[in-house]
C-alpha positions as CSV (number, residue, x, y, z in Angstrom):
1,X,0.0,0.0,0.0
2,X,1.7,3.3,-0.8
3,X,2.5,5.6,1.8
4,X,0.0,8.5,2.0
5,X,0.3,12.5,2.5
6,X,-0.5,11.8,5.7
7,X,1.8,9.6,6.8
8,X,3.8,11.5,5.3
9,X,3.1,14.6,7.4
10,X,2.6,12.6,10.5
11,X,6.3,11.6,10.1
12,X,7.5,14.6,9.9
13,X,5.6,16.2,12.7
14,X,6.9,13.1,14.8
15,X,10.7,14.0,14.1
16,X,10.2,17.5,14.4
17,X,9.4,16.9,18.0
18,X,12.7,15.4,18.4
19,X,14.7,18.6,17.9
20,X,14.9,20.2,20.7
21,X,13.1,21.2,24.5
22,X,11.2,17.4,25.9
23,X,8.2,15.7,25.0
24,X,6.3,12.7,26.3
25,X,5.3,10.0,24.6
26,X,2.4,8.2,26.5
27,X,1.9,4.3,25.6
28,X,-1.6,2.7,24.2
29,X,-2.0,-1.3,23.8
30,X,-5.4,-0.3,22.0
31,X,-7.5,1.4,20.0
32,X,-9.6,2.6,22.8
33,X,-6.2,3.4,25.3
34,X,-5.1,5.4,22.0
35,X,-8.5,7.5,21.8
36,X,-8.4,8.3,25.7
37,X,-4.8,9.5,25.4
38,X,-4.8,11.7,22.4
39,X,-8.0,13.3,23.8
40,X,-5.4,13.9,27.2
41,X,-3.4,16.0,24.9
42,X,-0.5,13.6,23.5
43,X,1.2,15.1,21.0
44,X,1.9,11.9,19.2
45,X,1.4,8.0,21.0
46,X,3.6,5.0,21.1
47,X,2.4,1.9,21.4
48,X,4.3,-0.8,24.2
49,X,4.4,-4.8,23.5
50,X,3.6,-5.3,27.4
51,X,0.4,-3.9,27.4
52,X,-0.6,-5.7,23.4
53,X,0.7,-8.7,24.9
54,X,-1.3,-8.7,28.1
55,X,-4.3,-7.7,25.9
56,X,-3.8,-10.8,23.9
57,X,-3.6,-13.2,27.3
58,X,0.4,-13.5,26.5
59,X,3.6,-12.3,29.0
60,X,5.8,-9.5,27.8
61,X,8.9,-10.6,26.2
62,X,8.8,-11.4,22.7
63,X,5.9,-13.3,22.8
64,X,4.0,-12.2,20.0
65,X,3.9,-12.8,16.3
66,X,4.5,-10.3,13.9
67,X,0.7,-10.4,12.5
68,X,-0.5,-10.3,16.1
69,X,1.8,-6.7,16.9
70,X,0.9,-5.4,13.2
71,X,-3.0,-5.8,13.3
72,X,-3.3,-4.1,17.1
73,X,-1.0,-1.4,16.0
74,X,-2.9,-0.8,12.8
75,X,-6.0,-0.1,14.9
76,X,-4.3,2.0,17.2
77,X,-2.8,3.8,13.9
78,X,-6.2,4.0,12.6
79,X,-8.1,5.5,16.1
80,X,-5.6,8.6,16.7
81,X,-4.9,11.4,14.2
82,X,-1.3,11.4,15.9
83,X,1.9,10.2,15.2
84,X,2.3,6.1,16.4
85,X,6.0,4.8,16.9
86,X,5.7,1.2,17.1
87,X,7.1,-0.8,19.8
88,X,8.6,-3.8,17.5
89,X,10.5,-5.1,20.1
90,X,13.5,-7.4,19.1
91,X,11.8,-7.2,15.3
92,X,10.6,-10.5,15.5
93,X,13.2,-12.4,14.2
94,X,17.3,-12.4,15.1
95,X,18.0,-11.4,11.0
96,X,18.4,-8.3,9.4
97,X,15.7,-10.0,7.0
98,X,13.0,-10.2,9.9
99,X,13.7,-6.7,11.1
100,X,13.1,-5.2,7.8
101,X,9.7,-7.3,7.4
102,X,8.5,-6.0,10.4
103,X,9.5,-2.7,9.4
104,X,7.2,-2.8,6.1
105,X,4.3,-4.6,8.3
106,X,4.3,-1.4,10.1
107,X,4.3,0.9,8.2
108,X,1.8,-0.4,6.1
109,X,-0.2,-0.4,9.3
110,X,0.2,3.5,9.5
111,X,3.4,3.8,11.8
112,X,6.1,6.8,11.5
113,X,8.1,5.5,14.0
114,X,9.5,2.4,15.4
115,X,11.3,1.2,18.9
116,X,13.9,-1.7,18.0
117,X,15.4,-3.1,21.1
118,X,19.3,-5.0,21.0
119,X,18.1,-8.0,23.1
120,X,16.7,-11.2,22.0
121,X,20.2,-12.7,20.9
122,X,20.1,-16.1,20.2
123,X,21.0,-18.0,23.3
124,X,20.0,-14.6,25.1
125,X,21.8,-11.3,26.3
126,X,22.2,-8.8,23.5
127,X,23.0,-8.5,20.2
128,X,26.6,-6.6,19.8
129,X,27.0,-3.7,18.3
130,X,27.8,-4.8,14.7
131,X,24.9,-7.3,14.5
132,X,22.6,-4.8,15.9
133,X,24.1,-2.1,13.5
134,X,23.2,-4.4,10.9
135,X,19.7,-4.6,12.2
136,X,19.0,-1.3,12.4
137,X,20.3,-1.0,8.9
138,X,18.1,-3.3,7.3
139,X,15.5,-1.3,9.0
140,X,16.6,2.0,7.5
141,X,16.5,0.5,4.0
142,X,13.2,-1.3,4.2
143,X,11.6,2.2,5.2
144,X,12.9,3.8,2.1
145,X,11.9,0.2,-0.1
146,X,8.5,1.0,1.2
147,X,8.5,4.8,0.6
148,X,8.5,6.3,4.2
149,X,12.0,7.0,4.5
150,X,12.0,9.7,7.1
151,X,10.9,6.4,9.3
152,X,12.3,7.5,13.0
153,X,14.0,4.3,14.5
154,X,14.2,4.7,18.4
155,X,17.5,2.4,19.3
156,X,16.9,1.0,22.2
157,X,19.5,-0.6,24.4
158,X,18.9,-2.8,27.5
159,X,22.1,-2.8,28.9
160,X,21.4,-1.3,31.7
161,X,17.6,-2.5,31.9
162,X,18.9,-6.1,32.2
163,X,22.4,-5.1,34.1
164,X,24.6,-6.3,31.4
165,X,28.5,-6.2,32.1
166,X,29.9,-5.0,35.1
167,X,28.3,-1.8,36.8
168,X,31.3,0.2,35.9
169,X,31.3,-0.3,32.4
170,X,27.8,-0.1,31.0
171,X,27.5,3.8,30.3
172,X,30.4,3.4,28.1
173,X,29.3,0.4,26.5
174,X,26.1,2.4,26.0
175,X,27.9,5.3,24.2
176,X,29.5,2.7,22.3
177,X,26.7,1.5,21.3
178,X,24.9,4.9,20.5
179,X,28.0,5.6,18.1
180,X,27.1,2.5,16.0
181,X,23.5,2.9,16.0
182,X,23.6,5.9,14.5
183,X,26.5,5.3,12.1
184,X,23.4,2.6,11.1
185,X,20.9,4.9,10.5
186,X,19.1,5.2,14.0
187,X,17.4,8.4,14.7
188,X,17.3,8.7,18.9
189,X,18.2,6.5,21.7
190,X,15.9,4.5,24.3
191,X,18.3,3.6,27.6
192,X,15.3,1.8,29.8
193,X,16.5,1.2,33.5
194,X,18.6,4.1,34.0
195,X,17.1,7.2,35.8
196,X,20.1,8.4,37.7
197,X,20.2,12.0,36.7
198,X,23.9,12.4,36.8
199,X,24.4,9.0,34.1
200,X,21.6,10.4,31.9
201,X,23.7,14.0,32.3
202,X,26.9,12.3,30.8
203,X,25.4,10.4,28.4
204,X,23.1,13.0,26.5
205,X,26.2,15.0,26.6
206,X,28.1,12.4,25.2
207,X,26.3,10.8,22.2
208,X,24.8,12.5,19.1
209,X,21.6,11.3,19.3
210,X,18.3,12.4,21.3
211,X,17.7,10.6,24.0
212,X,14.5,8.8,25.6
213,X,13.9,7.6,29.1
214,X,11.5,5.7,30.7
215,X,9.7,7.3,33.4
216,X,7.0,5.6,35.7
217,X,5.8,5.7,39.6
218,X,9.7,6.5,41.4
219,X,11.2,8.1,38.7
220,X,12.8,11.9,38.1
221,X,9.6,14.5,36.7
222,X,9.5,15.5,32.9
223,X,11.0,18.6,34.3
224,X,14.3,16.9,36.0
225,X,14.8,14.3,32.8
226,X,14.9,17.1,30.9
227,X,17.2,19.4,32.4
228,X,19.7,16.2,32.0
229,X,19.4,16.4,28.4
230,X,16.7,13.6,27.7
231,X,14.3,14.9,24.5
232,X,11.8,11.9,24.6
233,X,10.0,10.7,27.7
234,X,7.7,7.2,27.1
235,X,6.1,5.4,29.9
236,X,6.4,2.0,28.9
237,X,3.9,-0.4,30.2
238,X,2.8,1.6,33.1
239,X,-0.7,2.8,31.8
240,X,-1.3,-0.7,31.1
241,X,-0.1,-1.8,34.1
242,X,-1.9,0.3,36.4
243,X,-5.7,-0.4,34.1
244,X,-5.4,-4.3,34.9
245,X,-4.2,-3.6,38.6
246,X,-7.7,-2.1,38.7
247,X,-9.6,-4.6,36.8
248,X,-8.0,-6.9,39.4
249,X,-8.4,-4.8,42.4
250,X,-12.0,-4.0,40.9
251,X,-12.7,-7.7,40.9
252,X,-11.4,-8.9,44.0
253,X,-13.1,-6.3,46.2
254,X,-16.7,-6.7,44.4
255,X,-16.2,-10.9,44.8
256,X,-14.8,-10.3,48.5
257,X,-16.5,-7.3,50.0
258,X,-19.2,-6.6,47.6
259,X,-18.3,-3.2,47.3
260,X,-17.0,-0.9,44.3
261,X,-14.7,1.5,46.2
262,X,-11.6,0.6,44.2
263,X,-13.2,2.5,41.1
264,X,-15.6,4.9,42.5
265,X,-13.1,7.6,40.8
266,X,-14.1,6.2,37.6
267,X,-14.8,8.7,34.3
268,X,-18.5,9.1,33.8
269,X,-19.3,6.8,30.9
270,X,-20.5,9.3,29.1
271,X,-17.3,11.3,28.8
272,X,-15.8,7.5,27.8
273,X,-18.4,6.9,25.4
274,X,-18.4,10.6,24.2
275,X,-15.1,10.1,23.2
276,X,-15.9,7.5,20.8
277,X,-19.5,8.7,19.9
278,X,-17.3,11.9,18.9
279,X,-15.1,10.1,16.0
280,X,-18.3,7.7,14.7
């Protein structure tokens, strides 16, 4: 399907906000999550495999198939007149050749923007630099084969998410890995699992590209990640985790107590439903 005007535009407003200042990407594992957050204000939505996966009855971790990821992510595409940057995880696929199908399936489904992580090595760990470089290259190239070459490919790394190598080293692996990425074609950097203010200060000041954290319940404000130098804030899975802690919570107190204090706090279901009556 050929890329549209739109998708066009959409990509460009997505790297535009990349540039300079901070902005915050909240994360949808729906169509419905997608609606509720762009009506918050979002200036553009990514989407996070945790929350797809729990929808779909599955852990987090590489767990789905490439069809499952690109038909949820097409309806989330589809819901919000936003910008969507697809979590593709580890691309589905160890191969340069698996990363670059994903890539088309996404943008097919309406993406400008994709999060490619450098773990799910075979045997586990991380890929190294070079094989990830190559990764991230055969991304690059199957966004111009399919005609959306302004793509943005958020690099992630999980070195220090998964506390690879010894404490000492892992920021300089990290910039070593940054270098590479972006010699590959990556557009910004995703470092989940480090928060320390002081790291994240060395490190934006040390690597070309912008850089995204991961904030959540604990972490530094929008206001303190950005006066270390990170550009992109996402959330991850914590939206989704905090809407089935109350499903569960919900649950348990109705079956136990037969009460509905957990979600008295609720929205009105007619500003729900309104914001779906509003795009029929």
């Amino acid at each position: 399907m050929p890329v549209s005007d739109g998708q066009h535009r959409k990509a460009a407003t997505f790297r535009a906000l990349h540039d300079s200042g901070v902005f915050v990407l909240p994360n949808a594992w729906d169509a419905g999550s997608a609606v509720l957050i762009a009506g918050a204000g979002a200036q553009a939505i990514a989407t996070t495999s945790a929350g797809i996966s729990w929808s779909l009855g599955r852990p987090d971790g590489q767990n789905l198939t490439r069809q499952e990821m690109t038909s949820t992510v097409a309806r989330i595409a589809a819901a919000a007149d936003l910008p969507v940057s697809a979590d593709i995880e580890g691309g589905y696929g160890g191969g340069p050749d698996a990363v670059a199908a994903a890539v088309r399936a996404v943008i097919d489904a309406g993406v400008v923007g994709i999060n490619l992580e450098d773990s799910g090595a075979p045997g586990g760990g991380l890929f190294d630099s070079s094989a990830q470089a190559a990764r991230i290259a055969a991304a690059r190239t199957a966004a111009a084969d399919a005609g959306l070459p302004e793509l943005l490919i958020n690099a992630r790394t999980d070195v220090f998410l998964f506390g690879i190598g010894e404490p000492a080293g892992r920021l300089d692996d990290v910039i070593s890995r940054s270098a590479a990425y972006a010699a590959a074609g990556a557009d910004s950097l995703f470092v989940p699992g480090l928060l320390d203010l002081e790291t994240l200060g060395i490190l934006t000041s040390k690597v070309s590209l912008p850089v995204n954290a991961m904030a959540g319940p604990g972490a530094p404000d929008v206001a303190a990640l950005s006066a270390a130098g990170i550009r992109r804030v996402s959330l991850g899975q914590a939206i989704a985790q905090a809407a089935y802690t109350v499903a569960r919570k919900a649950a348990a107190e109705v079956l136990t107590a037969g009460t509905c204090n957990s979600i008295s706090d609720a929205d009105p279901f007619g500003d729900i439903n309104g914001a779906f009556a509003a795009r029929s």
